[in-house]
C-alpha positions in Angstrom: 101.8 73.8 66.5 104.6 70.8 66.6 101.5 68.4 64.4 101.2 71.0 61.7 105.4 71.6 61.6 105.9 68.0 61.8 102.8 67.5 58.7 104.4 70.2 56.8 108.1 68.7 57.0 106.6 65.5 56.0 104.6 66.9 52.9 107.8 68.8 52.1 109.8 65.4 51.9 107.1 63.0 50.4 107.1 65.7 47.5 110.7 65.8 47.6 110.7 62.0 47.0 108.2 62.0 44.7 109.6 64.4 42.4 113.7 62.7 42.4 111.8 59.2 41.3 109.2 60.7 38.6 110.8 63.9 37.8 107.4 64.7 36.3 105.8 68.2 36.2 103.2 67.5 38.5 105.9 66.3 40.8 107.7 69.4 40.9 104.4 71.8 41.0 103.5 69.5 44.1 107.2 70.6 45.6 107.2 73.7 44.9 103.7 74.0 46.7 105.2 72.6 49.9 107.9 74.7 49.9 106.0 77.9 49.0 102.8 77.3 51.3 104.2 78.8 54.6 105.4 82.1 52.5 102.0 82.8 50.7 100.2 82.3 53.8 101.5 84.2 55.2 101.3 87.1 52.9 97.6 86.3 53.3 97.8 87.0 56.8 99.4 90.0 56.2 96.5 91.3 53.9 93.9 90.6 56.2 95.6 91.9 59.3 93.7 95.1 58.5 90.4 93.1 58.0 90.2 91.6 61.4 89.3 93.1 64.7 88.5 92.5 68.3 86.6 94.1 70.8 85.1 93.4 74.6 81.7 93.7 75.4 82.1 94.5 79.6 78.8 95.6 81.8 78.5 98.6 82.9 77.3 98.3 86.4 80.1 96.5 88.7 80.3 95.2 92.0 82.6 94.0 94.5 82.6 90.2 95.5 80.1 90.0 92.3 80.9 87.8 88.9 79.8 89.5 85.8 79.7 88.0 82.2 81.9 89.2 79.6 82.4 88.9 76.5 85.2 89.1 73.5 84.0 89.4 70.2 86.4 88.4 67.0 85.6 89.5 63.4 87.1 88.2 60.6 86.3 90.4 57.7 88.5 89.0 55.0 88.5 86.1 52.9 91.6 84.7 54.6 91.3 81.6 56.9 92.9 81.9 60.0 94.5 79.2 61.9 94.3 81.0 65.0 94.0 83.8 66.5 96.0 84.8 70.0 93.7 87.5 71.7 95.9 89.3 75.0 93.7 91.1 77.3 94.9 93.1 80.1 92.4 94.1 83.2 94.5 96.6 85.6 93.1 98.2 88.6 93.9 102.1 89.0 93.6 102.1 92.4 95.8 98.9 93.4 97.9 98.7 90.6 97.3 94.8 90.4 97.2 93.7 87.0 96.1 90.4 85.6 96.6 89.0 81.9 95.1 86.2 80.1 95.5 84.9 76.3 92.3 84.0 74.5 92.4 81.5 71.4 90.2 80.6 68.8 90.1 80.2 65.0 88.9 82.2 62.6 86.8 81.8 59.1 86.2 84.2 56.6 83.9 86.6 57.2 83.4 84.8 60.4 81.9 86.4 63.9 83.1 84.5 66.9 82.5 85.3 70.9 84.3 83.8 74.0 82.6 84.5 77.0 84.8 84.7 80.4 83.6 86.2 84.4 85.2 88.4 85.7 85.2 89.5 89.9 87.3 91.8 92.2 87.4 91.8 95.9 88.4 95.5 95.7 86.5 98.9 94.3 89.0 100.9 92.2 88.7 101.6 88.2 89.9 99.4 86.6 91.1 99.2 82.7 90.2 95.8 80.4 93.1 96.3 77.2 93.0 94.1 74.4 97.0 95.0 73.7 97.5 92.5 70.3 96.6 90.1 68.1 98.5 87.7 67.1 97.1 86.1 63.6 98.4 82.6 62.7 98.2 81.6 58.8 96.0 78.0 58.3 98.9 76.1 59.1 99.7 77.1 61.9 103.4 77.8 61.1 103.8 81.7 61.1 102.1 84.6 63.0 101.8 88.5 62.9 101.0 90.4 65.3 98.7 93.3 65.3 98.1 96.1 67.5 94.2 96.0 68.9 94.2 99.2 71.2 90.9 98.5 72.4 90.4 99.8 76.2 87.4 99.6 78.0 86.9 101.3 81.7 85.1 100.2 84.6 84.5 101.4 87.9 83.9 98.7 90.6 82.3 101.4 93.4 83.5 100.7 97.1 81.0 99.5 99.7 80.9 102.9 101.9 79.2 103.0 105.3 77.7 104.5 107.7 79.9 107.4 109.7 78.6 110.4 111.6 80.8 113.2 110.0 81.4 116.1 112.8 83.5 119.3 112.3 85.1 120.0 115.7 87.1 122.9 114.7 84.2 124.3 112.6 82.6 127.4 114.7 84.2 130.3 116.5 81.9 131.6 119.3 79.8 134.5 119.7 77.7 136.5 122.2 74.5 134.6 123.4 75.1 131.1 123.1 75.4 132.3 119.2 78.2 130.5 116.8 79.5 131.5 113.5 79.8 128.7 111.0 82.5 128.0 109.1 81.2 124.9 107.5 78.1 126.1 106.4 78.2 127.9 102.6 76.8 131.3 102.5 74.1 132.1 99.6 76.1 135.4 98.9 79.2 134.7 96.8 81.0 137.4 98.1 80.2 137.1 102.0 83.6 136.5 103.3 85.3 132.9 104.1 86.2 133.2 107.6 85.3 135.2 110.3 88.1 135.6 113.3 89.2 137.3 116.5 90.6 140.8 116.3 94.7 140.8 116.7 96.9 143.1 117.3 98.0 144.1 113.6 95.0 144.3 111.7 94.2 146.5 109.4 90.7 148.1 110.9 89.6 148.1 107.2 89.0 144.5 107.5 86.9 144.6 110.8 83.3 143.4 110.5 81.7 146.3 112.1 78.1 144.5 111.6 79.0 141.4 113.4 81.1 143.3 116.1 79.3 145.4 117.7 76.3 142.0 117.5 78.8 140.0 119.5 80.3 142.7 121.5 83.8 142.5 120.8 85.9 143.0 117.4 85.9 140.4 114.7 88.0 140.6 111.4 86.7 139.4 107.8 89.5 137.6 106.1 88.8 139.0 102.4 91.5 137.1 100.5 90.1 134.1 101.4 88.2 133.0 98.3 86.8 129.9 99.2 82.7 129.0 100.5 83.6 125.7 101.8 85.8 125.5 105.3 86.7 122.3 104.6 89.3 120.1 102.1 89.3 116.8 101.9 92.6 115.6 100.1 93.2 112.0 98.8 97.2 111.7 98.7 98.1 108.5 97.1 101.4 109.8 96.2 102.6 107.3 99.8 100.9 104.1 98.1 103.1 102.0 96.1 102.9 99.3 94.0 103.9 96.5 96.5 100.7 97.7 99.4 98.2 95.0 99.9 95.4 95.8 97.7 93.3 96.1 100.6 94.5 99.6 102.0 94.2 101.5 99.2 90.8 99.4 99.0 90.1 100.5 102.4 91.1 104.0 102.1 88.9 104.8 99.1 86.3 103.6 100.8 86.6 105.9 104.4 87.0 108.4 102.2 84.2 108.4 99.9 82.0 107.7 102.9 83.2 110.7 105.0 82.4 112.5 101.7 78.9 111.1 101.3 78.1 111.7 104.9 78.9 115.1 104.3 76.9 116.0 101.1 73.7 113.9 102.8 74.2 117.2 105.9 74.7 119.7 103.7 77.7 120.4 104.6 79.8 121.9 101.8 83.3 120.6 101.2 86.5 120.6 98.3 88.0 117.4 97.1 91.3 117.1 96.2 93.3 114.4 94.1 96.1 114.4 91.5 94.9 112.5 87.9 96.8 109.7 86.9 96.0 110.3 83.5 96.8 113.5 83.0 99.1 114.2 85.4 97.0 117.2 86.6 95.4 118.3 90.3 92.1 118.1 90.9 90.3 120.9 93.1 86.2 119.6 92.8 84.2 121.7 95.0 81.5 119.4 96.2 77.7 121.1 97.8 75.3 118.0 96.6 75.3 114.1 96.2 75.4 115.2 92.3 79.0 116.7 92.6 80.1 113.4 94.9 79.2 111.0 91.8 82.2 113.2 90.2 84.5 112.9 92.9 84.2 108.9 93.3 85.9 108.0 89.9 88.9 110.2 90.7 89.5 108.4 93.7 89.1 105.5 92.5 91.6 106.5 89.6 94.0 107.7 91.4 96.3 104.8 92.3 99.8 104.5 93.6 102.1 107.6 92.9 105.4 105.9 93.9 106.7 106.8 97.5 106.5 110.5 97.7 104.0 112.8 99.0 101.7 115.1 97.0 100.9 117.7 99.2 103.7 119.9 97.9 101.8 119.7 94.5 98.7 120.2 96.4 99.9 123.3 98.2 101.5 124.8 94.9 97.8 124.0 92.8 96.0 126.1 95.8 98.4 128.8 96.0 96.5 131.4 98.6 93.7 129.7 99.1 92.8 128.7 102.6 91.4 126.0 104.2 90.7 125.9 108.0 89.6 122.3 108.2 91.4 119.5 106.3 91.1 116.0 106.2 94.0 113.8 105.0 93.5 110.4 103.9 96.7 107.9 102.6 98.8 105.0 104.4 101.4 107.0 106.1 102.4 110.2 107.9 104.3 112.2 105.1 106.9 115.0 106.8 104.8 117.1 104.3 102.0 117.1 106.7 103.4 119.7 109.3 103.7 122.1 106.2 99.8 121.1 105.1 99.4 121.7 109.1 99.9 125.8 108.5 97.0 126.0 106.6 94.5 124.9 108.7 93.6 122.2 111.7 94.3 118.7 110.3 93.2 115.8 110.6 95.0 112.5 109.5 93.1 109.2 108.2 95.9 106.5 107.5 95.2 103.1 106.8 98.1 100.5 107.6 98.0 96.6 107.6 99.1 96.6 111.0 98.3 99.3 113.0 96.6 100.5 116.5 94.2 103.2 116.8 95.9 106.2 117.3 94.6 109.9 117.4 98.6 111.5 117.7 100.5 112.8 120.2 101.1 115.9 121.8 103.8 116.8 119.7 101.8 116.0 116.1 101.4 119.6 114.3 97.8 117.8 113.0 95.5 115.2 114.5 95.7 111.1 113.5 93.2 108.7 113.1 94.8 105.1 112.4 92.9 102.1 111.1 93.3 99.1 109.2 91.5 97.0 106.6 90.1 94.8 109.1 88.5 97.2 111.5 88.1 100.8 109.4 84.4 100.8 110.0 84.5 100.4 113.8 87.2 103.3 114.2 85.9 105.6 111.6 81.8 105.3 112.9 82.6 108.7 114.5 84.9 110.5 112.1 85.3 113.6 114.0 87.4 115.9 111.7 
């Protein structure tokens, strides 16, 4: 950029001298050439701008610790010449929040089709977001530049390497006459068969007694009818606790106990609800999950669900599921919210929080809900048995 200013000045002041020694009309056509280039250029530039475009050509299928081959494609589609062309691209993880930016450059001839190729690799699953933000068009000398909004995003989900857990749902059965159980975990084929099935207290209105099941079992059992849920279990993905500053290995590390608890479950039929807030659009997510089918729905709003700033969710997520009831839950994010002994009313919970340094814990005494804490380094040793 310097060369070309320096080569103008000089072409500027040899026409300058030419033209006071000759004062001839080719002399002063040279002159006012010099001084004029950098102005109609740049109007050129300004008339392509609309002619030129960029785009990025990114695989589909991603993996973690795996480099892919990418491309960015220019198109000139004018007749200008173009000294160069600044590309920015942008490739931001939703789930981490880390960002990375890089400036592509390369010329550009009319009607010209150009490609730069670059790999690209992550350590961590998440979705993540390749933005082509501007581009920045130099005239053919180099001297001046417009830029030009691109607006080209692409998405990409890197998915997390889950594992092997055996899901159990220690709070799931109430028990009955005969070494019989009823199952709360377990959906019913009849839409209207009711969600939970309870003990008889004092209170009750004897219109909601199951007089089927009671006098099976021997004693009186009530049929919670307001309860419009199949599945007895919620899994909720808070990441209102991550912020920007975590190590991009716990949320990394959380989204991957999670969606393995969650696969775990679908492989034994076991029915469960997912819950997450949308970065996008701001909104909460209730997916009701039965089959591997509806978990290939859930992953990408995990993974798209990144840090939320400090402050719990759960009075969003209490607020979205109004009455409904859940008597299992299953909690997943990096810290113990004071939120959680409200979400403990509901139903039995169980805590998963990931922390860079932390010891296996399963709570105290005087938790409202149950803990399980693990790190990044050893979450598949202390989740193999994620009793919920």
């Amino acid at each position: 950029m310097t060369g070309r200013r320096l080569l103008w000045a000089v072409l500027i002041l040899a026409s300058a001298v030419l033209y006071f020694y000759t004062r001839t009309a080719a002399s002063l056509l040279l002159l006012s050439a010099a001084l004029l280039l950098p102005g109609v250029s740049l109007i050129l530039v300004i008339l392509s701008a609309k002619r030129v475009a960029a785009w990025l050509k990114i695989p589909a299928a991603l993996q973690k610790n795996a480099p892919v081959r990418c491309e960015l494609r220019l198109k000139n589609r004018s007749f200008v010449p173009l000294g160069r062309v600044d590309v920015l691209i942008t490739v931001r993880n939703a789930l981490t929040c880390r960002e990375e930016r890089f400036t592509a450059s390369l010329p550009a001839a009319p009607f010209e089709e150009k490609e730069i190729v670059f790999n690209f690799e992550s350590a961590h699953c998440g979705q993540f977001v390749f933005s082509l933000d501007s581009l920045l068009l130099y005239d053919i000398l180099g001297l001046r530049a417009m830029r030009v909004k691109a607006g080209t995003k692409e998405k990409r989900s890197v998915p997390p390497h889950t594992f092997s857990l055996q899901a159990a749902l220690a709070g799931g059965e109430i028990a009955g006459g005969g070494g019989e159980s009823i199952s709360l975990a377990l959906k019913g084929q009849d839409r209207t068969e009711p969600f939970q099935i309870r003990e008889y207290i004092e209170g009750d209105s004897p219109k909601q007694i199951h007089w089927k099941l009671s006098q099976k079992f021997g004693r009186y059992l009530v049929a919670d009818p307001s309860l419009e849920l199949e599945q007895a279990l919620l899994i909720l993905w808070d990441s209102g606790p991550l912020t920007k500053d975590l190590p991009a290995n716990v949320p990394d590390a959380l989204a991957e106990a999670i969606l393995s608890l969650g696969i775990s479950l679908a492989e034994n039929s076991i029915p469960y609800s997912a819950m997450w807030k949308n970065t996008d659009s701001g909104e909460i997510v209730l997916k009701e999950v039965s089959a591997m089918d509806d978990v290939y729905e859930v992953i990408p709003g995990i993974l798209g669900a990144g840090a939320g700033g400090g402050l719990s969710l759960i009075p969003e997520f209490l607020h979205t599921l109004s009455e409904r009831r859940y008597p299992l839950i299953a909690y997943f994010s990096c810290a113990a919210p004071k939120e959680l002994d409200e979400l403990a009313l509901m139903g039995e919970v169980t805590a998963f929080l990931c922390q860079e340094n932390a010891a296996a814990d399963d709570g105290s005494a005087a938790d409202a809900y149950k803990r399980r804490v693990f790190t990044p380094c050893n979450y598949q040793s202390v989740l193999g048995d994620a009793a919920i």
